[in-house]
C-alpha positions as CSV (number, residue, x, y, z in Angstrom):
1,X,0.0,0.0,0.0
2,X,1.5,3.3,-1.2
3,X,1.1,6.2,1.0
4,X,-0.9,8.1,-1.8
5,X,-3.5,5.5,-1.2
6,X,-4.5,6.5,2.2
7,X,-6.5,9.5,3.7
8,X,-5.7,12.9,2.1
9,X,-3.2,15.5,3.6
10,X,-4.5,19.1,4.1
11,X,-2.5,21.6,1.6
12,X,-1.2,24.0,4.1
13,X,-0.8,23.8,7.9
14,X,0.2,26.8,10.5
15,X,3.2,28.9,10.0
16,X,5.7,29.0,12.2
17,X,6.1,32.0,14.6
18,X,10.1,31.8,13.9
19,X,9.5,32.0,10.3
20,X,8.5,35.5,10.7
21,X,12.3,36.4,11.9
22,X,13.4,35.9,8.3
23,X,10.1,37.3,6.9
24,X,9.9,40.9,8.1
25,X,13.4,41.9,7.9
26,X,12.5,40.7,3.9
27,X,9.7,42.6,3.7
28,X,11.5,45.9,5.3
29,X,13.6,45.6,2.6
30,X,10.8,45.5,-0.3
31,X,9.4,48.3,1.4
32,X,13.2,50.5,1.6
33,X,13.6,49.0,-1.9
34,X,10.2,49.9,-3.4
35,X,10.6,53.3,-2.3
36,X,14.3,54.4,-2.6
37,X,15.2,52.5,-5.6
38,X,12.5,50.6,-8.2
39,X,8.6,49.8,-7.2
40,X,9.6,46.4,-9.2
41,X,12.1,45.1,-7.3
42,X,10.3,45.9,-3.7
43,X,7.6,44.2,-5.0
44,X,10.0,41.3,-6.3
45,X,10.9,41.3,-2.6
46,X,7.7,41.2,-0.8
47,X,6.6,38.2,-3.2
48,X,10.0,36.3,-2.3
49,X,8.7,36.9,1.4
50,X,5.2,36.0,0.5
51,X,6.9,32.4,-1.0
52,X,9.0,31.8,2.4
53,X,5.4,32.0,3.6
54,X,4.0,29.7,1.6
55,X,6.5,27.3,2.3
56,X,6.6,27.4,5.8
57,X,2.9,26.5,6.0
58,X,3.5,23.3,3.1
59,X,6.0,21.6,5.4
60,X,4.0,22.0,9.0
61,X,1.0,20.2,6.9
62,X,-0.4,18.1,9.5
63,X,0.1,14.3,8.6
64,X,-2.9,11.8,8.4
65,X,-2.6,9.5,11.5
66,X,-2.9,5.8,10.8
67,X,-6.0,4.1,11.3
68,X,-4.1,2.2,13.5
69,X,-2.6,5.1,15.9
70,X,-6.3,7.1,16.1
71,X,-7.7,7.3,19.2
72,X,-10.9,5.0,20.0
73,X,-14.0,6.8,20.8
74,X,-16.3,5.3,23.4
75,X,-19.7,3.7,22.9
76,X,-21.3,6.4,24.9
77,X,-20.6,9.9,25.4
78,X,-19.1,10.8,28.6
79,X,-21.2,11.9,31.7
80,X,-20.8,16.0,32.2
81,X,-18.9,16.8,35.0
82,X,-21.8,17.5,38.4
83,X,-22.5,20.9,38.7
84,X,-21.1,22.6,41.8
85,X,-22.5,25.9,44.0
86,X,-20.9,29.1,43.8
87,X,-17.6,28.7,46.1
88,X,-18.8,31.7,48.1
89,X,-22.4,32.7,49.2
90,X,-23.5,36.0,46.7
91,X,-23.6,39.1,49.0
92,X,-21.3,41.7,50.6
93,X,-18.6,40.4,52.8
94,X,-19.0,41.0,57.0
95,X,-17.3,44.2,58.1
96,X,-16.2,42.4,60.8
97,X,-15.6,39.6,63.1
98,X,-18.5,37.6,63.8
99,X,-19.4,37.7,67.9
100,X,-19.3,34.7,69.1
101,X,-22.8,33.1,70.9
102,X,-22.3,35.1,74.6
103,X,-22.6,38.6,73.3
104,X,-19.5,39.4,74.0
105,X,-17.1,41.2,71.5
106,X,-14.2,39.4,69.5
107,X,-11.3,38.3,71.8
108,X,-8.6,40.5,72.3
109,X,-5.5,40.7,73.8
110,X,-5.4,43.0,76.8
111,X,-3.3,46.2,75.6
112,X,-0.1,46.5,78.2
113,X,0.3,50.1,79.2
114,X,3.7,51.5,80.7
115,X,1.9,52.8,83.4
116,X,0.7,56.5,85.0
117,X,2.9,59.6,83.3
118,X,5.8,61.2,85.1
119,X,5.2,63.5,87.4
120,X,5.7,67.0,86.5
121,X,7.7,69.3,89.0
């Protein structure tokens, strides 16, 4: 079995991000050359960048997998995942502690004072 004989291979695949470091600097150069020197040979320039393009996406083509290497797909579809509460009740937020059950403020530590001011003369 000849490789021609099995499924088809798209025509163009992505192009790569690093491909544009020898594209732009190419296409500065059309645009310098189109208009300093001859409109003909900037756009001579921006077509030669336009074919490094072209290229680029022809070889990262995706590649058909093998019947044998494609992942099997189950007999049922799978179960969605259970659907959860918001992780925090809607509403404002407290402005402060709660008080506990006794009525009582929040506990504190006791604040330590140096004790009663010199006395003045």
């Amino acid at each position: 079995m000849s490789p021609r004989d099995g499924a088809s291979r798209p025509k163009f695949g992505r192009i790569d991000p690093f491909c544009l470091m020898a594209v732009l600097p190419v296409l500065a150069v059309a645009g310098i050359l189109g208009a300093l020197v001859h409109w003909a040979l900037g756009v001579g320039c921006a077509a030669f960048a336009g074919l490094i393009l072209l290229f680029d996406s022809w070889v990262n083509r995706p590649r058909p997998v093998p019947p044998e290497e494609r992942p099997v797909r189950a007999s049922r579809p799978a179960a969605p995942p259970p659907a959860r509460g918001p992780a925090r009740a809607p509403g404002r937020a407290p402005a402060r502690a709660p008080r506990p059950q006794d009525g009582r403020g929040p506990a504190r530590a006791p604040v330590r004072r140096a004790g009663p001011p010199p006395a003045g003369r």
